[in-house]
C-alpha beads as a LAMMPS data file, in Angstrom:
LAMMPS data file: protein, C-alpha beads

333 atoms
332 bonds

1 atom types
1 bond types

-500.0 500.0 xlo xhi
-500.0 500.0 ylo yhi
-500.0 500.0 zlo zhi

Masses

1 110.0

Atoms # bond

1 1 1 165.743 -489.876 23.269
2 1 1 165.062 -486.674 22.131
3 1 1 166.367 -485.148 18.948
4 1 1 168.143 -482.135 19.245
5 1 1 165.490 -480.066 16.962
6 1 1 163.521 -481.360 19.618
7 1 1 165.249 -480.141 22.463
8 1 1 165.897 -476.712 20.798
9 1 1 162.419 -476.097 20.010
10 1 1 161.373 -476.946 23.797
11 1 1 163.595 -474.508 24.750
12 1 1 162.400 -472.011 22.532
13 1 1 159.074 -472.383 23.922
14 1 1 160.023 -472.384 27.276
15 1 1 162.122 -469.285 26.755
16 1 1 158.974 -467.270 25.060
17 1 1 156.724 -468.204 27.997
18 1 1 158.985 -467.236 30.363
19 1 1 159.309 -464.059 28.663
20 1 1 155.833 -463.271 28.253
21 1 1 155.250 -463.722 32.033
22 1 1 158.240 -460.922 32.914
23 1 1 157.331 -458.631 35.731
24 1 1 158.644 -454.976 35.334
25 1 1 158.107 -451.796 37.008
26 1 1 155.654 -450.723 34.171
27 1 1 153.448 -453.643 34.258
28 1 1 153.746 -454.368 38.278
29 1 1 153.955 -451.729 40.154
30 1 1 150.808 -450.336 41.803
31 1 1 150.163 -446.586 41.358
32 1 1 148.575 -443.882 43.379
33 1 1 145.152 -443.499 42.355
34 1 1 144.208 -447.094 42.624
35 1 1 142.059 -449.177 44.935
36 1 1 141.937 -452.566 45.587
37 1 1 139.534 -454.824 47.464
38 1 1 140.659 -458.536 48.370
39 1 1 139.362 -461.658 49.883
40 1 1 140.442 -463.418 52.965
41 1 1 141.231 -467.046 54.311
42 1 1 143.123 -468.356 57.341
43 1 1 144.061 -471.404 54.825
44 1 1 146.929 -471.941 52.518
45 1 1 147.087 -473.530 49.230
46 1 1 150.199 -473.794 47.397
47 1 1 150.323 -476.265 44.362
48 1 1 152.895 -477.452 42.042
49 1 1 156.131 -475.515 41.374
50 1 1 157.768 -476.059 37.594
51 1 1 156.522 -475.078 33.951
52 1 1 153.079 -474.791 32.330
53 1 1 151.124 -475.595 35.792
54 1 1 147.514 -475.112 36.958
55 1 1 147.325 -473.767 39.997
56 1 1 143.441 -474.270 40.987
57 1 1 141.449 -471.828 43.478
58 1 1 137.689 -472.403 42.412
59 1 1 136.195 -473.233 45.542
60 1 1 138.330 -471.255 48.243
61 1 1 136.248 -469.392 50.611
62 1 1 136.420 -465.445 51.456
63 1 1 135.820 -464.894 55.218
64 1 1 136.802 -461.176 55.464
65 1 1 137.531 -459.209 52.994
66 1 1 140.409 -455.719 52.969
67 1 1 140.391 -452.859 51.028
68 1 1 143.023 -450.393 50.093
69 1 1 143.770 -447.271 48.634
70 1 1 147.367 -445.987 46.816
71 1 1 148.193 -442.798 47.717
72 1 1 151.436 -440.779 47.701
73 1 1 153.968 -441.556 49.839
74 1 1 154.935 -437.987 50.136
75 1 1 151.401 -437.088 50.830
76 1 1 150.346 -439.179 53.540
77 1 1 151.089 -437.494 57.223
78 1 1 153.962 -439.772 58.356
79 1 1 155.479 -439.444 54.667
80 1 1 158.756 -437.418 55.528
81 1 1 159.683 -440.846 57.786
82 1 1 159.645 -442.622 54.594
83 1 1 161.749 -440.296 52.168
84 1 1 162.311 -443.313 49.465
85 1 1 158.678 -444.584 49.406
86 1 1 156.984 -443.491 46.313
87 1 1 153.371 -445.450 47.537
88 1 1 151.459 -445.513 50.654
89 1 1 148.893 -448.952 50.710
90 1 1 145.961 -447.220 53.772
91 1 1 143.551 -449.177 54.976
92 1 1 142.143 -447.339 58.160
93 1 1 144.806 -446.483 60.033
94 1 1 147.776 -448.634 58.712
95 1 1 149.982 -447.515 55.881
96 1 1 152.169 -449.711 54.681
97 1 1 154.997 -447.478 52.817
98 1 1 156.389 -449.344 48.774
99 1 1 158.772 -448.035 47.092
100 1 1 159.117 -448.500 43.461
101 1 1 161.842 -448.466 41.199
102 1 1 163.603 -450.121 38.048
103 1 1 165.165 -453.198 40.034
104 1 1 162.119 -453.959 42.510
105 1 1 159.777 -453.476 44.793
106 1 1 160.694 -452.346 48.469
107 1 1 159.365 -452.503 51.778
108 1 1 160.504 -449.526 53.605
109 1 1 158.122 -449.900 56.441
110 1 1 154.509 -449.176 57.944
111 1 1 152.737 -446.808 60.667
112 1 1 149.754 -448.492 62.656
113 1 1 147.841 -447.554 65.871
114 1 1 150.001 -449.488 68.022
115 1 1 154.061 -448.882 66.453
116 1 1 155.622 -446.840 63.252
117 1 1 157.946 -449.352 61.378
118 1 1 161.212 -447.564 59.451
119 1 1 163.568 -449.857 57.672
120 1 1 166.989 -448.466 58.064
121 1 1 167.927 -451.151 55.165
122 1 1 164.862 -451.955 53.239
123 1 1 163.497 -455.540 52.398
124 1 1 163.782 -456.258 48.368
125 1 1 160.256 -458.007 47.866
126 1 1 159.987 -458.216 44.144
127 1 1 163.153 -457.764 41.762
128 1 1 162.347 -456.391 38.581
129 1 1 162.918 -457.622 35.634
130 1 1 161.415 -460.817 37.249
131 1 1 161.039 -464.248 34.987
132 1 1 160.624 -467.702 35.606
133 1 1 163.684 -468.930 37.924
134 1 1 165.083 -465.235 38.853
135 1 1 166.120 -465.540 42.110
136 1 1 167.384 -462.873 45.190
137 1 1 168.490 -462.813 48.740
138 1 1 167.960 -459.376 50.730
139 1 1 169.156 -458.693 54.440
140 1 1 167.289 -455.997 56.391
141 1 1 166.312 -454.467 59.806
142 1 1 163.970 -451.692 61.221
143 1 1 163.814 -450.656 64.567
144 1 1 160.410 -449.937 66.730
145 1 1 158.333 -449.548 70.094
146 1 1 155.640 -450.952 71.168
147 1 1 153.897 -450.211 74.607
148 1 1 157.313 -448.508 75.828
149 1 1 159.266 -451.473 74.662
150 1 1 161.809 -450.862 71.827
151 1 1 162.649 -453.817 69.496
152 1 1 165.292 -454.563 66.846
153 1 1 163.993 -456.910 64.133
154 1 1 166.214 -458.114 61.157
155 1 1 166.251 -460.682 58.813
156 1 1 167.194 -462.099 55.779
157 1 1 164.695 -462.334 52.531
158 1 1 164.852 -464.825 49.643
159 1 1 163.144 -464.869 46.013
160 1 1 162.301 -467.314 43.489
161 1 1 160.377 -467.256 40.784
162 1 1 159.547 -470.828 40.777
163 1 1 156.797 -471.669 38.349
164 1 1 154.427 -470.562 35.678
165 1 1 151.035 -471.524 34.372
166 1 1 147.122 -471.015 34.828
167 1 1 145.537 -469.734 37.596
168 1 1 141.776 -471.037 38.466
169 1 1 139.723 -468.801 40.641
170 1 1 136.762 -468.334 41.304
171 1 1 135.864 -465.459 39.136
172 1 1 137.257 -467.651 35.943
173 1 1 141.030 -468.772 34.199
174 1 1 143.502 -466.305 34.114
175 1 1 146.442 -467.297 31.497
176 1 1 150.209 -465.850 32.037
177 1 1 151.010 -465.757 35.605
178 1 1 154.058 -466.083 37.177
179 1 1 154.406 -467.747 40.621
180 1 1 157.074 -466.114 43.277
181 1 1 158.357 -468.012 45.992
182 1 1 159.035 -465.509 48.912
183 1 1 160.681 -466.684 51.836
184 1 1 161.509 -464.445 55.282
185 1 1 163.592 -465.476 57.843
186 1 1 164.037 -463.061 60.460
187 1 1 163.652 -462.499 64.219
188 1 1 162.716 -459.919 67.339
189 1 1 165.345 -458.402 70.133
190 1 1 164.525 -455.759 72.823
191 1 1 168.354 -454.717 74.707
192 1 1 170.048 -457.718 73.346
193 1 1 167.615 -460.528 74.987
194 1 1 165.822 -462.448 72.016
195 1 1 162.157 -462.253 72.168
196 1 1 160.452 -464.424 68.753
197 1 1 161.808 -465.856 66.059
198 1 1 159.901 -465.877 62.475
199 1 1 159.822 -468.045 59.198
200 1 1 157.475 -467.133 56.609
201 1 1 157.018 -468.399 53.443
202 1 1 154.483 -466.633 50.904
203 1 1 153.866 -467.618 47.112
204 1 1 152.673 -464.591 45.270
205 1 1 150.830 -465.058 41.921
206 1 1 151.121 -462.262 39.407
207 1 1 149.741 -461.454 36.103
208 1 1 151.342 -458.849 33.700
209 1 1 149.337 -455.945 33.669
210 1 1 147.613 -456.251 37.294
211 1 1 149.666 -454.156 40.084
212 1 1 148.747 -456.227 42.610
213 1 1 149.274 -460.131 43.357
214 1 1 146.078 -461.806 42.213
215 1 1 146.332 -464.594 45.084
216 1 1 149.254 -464.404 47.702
217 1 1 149.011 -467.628 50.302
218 1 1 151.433 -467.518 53.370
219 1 1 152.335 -470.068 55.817
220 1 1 153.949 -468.147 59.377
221 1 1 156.020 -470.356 61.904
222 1 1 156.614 -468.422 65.169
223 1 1 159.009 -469.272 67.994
224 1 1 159.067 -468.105 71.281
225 1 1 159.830 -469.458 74.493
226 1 1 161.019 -472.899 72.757
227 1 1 157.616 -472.736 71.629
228 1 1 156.515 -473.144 67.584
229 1 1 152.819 -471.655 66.364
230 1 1 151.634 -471.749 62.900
231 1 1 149.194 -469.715 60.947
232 1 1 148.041 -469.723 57.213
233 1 1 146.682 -466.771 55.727
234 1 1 145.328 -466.174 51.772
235 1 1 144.511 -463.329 49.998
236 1 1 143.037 -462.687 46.540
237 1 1 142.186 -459.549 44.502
238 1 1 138.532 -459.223 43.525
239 1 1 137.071 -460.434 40.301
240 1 1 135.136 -456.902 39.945
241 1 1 139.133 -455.085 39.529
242 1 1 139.111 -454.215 36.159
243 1 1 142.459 -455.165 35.449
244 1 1 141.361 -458.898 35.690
245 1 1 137.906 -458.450 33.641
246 1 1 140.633 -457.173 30.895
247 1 1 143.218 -459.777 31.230
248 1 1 141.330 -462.808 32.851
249 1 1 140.740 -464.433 28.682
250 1 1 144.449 -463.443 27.745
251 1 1 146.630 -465.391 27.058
252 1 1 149.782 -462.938 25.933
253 1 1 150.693 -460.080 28.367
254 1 1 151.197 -456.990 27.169
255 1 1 151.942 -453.476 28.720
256 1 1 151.247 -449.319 27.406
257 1 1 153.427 -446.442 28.744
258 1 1 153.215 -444.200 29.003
259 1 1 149.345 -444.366 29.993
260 1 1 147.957 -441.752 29.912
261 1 1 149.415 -440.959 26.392
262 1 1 149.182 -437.955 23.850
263 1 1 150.702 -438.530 20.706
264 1 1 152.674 -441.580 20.794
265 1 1 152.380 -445.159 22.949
266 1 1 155.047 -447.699 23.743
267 1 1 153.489 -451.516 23.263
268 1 1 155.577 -454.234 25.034
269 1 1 154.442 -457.368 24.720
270 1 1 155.722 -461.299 25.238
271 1 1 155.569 -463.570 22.178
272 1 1 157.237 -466.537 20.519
273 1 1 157.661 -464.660 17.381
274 1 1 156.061 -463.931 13.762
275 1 1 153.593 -461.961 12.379
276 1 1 151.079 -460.031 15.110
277 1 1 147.970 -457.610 14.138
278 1 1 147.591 -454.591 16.562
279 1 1 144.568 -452.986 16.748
280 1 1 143.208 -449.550 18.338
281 1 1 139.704 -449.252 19.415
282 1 1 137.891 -447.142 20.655
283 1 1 134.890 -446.822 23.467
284 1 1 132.266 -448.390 20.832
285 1 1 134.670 -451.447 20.211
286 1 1 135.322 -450.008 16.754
287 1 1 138.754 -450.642 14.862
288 1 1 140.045 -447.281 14.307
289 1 1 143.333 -448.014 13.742
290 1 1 144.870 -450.953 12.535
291 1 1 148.593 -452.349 12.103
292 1 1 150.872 -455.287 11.625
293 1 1 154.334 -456.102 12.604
294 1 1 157.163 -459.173 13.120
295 1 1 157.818 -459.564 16.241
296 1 1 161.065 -461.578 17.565
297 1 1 160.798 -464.618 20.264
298 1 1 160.734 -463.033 23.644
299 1 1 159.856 -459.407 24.876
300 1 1 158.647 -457.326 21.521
301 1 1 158.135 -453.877 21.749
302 1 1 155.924 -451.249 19.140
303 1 1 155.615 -447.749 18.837
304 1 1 151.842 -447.020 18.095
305 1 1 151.218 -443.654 16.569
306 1 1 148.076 -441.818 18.113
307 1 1 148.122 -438.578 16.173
308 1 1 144.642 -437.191 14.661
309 1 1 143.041 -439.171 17.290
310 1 1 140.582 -437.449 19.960
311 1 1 140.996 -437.701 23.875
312 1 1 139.525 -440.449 25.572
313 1 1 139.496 -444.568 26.335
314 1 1 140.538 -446.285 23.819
315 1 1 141.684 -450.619 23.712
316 1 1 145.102 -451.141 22.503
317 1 1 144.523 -455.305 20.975
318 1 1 147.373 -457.615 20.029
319 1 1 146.186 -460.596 18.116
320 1 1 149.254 -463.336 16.801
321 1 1 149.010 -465.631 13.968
322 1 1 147.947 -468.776 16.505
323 1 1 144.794 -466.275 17.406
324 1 1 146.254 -465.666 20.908
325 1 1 145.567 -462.229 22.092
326 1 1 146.116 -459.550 24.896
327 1 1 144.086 -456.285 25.404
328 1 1 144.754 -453.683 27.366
329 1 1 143.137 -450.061 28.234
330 1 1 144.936 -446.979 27.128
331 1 1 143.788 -443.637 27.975
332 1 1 144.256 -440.732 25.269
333 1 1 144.817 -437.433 26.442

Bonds

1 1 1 2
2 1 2 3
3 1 3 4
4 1 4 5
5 1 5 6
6 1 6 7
7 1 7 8
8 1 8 9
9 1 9 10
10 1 10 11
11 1 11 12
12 1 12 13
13 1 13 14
14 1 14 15
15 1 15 16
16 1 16 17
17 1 17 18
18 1 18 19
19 1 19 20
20 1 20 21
21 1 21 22
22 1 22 23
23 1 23 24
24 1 24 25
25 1 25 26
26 1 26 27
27 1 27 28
28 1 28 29
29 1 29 30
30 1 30 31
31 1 31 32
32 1 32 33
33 1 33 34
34 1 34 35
35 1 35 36
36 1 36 37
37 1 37 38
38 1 38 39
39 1 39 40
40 1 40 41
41 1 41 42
42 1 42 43
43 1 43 44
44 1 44 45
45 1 45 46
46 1 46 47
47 1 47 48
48 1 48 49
49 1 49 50
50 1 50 51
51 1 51 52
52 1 52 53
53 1 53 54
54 1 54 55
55 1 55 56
56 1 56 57
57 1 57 58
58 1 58 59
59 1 59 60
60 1 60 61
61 1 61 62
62 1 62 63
63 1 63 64
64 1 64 65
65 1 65 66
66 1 66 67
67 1 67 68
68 1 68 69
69 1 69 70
70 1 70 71
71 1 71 72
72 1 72 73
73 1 73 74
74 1 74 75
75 1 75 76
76 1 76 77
77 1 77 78
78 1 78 79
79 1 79 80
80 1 80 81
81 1 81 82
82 1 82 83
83 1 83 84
84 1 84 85
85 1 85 86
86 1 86 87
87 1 87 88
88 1 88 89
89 1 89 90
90 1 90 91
91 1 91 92
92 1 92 93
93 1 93 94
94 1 94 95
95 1 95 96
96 1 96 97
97 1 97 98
98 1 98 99
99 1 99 100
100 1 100 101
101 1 101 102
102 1 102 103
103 1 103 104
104 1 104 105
105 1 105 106
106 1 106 107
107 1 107 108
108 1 108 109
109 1 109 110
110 1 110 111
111 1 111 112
112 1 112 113
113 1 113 114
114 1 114 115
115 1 115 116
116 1 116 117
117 1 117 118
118 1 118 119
119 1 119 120
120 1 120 121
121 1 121 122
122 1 122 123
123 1 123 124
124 1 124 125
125 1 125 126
126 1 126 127
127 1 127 128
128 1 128 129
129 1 129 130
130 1 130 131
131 1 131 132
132 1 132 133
133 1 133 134
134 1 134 135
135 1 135 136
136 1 136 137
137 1 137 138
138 1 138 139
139 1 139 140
140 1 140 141
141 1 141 142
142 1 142 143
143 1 143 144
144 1 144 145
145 1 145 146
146 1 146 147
147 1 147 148
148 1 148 149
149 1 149 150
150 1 150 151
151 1 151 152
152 1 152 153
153 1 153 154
154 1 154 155
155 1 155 156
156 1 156 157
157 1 157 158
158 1 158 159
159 1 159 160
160 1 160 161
161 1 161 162
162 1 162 163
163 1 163 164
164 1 164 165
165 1 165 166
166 1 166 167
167 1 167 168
168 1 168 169
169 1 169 170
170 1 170 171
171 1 171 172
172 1 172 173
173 1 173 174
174 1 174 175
175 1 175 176
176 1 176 177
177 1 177 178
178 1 178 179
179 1 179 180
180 1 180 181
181 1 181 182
182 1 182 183
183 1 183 184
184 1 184 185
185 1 185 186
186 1 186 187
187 1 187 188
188 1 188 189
189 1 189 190
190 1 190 191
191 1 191 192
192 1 192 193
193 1 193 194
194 1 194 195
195 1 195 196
196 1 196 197
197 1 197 198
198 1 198 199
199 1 199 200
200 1 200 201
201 1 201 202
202 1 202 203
203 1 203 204
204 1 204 205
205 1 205 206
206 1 206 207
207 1 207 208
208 1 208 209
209 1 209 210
210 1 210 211
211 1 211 212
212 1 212 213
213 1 213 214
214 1 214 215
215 1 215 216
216 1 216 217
217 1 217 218
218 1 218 219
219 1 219 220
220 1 220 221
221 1 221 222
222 1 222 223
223 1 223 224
224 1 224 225
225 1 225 226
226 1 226 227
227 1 227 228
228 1 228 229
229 1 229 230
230 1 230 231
231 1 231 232
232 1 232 233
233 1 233 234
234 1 234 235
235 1 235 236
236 1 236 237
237 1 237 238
238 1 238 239
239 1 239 240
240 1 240 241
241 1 241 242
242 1 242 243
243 1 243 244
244 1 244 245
245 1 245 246
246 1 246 247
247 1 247 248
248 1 248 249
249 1 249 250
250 1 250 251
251 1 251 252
252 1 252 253
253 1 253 254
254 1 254 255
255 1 255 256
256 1 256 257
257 1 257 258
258 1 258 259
259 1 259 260
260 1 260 261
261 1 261 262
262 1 262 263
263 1 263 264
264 1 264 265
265 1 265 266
266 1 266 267
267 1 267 268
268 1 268 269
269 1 269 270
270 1 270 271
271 1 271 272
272 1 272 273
273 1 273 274
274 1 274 275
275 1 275 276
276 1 276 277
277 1 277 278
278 1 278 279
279 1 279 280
280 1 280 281
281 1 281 282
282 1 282 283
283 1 283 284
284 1 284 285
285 1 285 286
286 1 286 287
287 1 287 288
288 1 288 289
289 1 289 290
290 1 290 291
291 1 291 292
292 1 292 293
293 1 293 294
294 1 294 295
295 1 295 296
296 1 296 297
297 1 297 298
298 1 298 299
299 1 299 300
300 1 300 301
301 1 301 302
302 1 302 303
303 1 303 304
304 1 304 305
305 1 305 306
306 1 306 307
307 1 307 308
308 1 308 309
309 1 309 310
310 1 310 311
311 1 311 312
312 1 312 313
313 1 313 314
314 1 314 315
315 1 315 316
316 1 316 317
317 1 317 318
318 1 318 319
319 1 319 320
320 1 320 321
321 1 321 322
322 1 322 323
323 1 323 324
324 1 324 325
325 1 325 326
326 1 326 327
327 1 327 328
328 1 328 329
329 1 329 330
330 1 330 331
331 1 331 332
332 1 332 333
């Protein structure tokens, strides 16, 4: 049986890894400006749910590959159909419209070829803050045509972040990432007379600091006519993003804003506590600056004084008594 010091300090643990695997608007969302280039699959591989898992992708194989560019929402020519987006995904001629905010990501909708998408209630995809077993339930609907034909869709969304661990891919081990559970049930209607009916279920893996998922696997059941199909689909971000050639060795997640910065940078970071050593380098890997602090079990955050220092790219590195460390690019202005 365990002791209770024993049970407390399993908690503690527990409650520091879940912290240093929380998903936020700063260190999630993506931004305009930024490109992405994934793999493709028509597989699905899932994996344990729970604490402290490995969750191993070594040998999957790309088949296609998408890529993707943010841009403003505002910007983009359908943007005044999508006043709450603040991102635009493109890829030829789809945009898929994101807005970001302080409690979540949103799907407001998408423009293709064939139909333009509006959600008159968006669908909450990601809830920020977002930790191991936060959970949600959205309802939504959009209305569209395509070919002539108008349809209703609507549906109901749920969220769980349901594990946290390692994440093998092919490209290397990437520490700190936080498994989401998303599951959408929802269904088509053109005047009232029921056309499909759709279950998908997608696990997103995220790592602090990337803004996009670094795998996301889905598994799509679709009805119609009394009749089921399934199809599997997985994506993964490319080793080459620099986000994961940053983060892919470490093992605590951290997070800058503003970045871009001037004279003054907020550090927030997850730990289980103690003394950590932050240090500023600069393009030549030199230590120009140099600090220590005690941070408390959980989220820590550290104001980092830039002044006398000239513009340009600089590595913000957090390094806590156990060695453990996180590095992340800041850009002085």
């Amino acid at each position: 049986m365990k002791t209770p010091y024993t049970l407390a300090l399993s908690f503690t643990l527990l409650s520091a890894a879940a912290a240093a695997q929380t998903l936020n608007q700063g260190n999630n969302a993506a931004l305009a400006g930024q490109s992405f280039s994934e793999h493709m699959s028509t597989t699905a591989v899932t994996g344990s749910s729970g604490a402290s898992q490995t969750w191993n992708f070594a040998t999957i194989a790309s088949l296609s590959n998408l890529s993707f560019v943010m841009q403003s929402a505002a910007s983009t020519p359908a943007g005044s159909s999508f006043p709450g987006a603040t991102v635009a995904a493109i890829s030829g001629d789809s945009y898929n419209y994101i807005k970001y905010s302080a409690t979540g990501m949103e799907n407001m909708g998408a423009t293709t070829t064939l139909a333009t998408l509006v959600y008159q209630n968006p669908e909450l995809v990601l809830k920020y803050p977002c930790s191991y077993n936060t959970t949600w339930t959205d309802t939504w609907s959009t209305n569209f045509s395509v070919m002539g034909t108008s349809i209703s869709r609507s549906g109901t969304s749920t969220g769980l972040a349901d594990g946290y661990g390692t994440l093998v891919m092919p490209y290397g081990t990437v520490n700190n990432v936080l498994r989401v559970k998303f599951t959408q049930t929802y269904s088509d209607q053109s005047m009232g007379v029921p056309i499909a009916a759709y279950t998908c279920t997608t696990y997103y893996y995220y790592k602090p600091g990337i803004h996009l998922a670094l795998v996301q696997t889905s598994t799509l059941a679709t009805t119609t006519n009394g009749s089921t199909q399934t199809s599997y689909d997985t994506r993964w971000l490319d080793g080459s993003y620099v986000g994961i050639a940053e983060t892919v060795h470490n093992s605590i997640g951290i997070d800058l804003y503003p970045n871009p910065a001037k004279d003054q940078v907020t550090l927030v970071m997850g730990t289980r506590g103690g003394s950590v050593r932050v240090d500023l380098l600069d393009g030549a890997g030199r230590v120009v600056r140099s600090e220590q602090m005690q941070a408390n079990m959980g989220l820590a955050r550290h104001e980092l004084d830039l002044g006398g220092l000239t513009a340009g790219l600089y590595q913000v590195r957090v390094t806590a008594a156990d060695g453990s460390q996180g590095v992340q690019r800041l850009v002085v202005e």
